[in-house]
N, C-alpha and C positions, 0 to 999 in steps of 0.2 A: 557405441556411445554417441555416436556424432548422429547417426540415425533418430535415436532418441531426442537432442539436441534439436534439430530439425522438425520433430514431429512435433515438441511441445512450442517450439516459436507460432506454428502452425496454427496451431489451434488458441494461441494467444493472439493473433490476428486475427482469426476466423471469429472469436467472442469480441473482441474488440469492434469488428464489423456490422456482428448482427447486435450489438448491445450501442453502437451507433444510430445502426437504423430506427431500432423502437426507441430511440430518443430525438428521432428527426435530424438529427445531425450526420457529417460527413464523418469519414475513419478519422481525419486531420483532427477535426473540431476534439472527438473522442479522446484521441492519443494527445493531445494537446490539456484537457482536462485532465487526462490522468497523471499527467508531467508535472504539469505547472499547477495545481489545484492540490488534485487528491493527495498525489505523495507527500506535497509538505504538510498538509494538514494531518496524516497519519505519522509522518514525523514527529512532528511536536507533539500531539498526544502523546506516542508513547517515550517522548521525552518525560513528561508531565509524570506518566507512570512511575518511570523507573524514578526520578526526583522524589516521590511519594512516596517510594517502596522505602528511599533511602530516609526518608524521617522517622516511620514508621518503626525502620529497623533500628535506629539511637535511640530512638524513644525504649525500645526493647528491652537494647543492653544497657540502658541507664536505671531501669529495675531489676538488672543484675543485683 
């Protein structure tokens, strides 16, 4: 399991690196977008969702 563990950090660096470069940027710049940027932005979308899902769903059972 720890092998495992290892192998996919591995190649989460290794995409991180080559998906740095063809963006021009350093690993830092990369991993730094991905932290500070991208995940809260995918956070709160799928806040948005699940808030959505839950109108949706009253809206549902109030045509019970």
């Amino acid at each position: 399991m720890r092998d495992l563990g290892i192998a996919m950090y591995a190649a989460c660096v290794d995409f991180m690196i080559r998906a740095a470069a063809l963006a021009g940027a350093t690993y830092r710049d990369a991993n730094a977008f991905l932290f500070f940027v991208l995940w809260p932005v995918v956070t709160v979308v799928l806040l948005g969702v699940v808030a959505w899902q839950a109108v949706v769903l009253r809206r549902l059972e109030r045509r019970r």
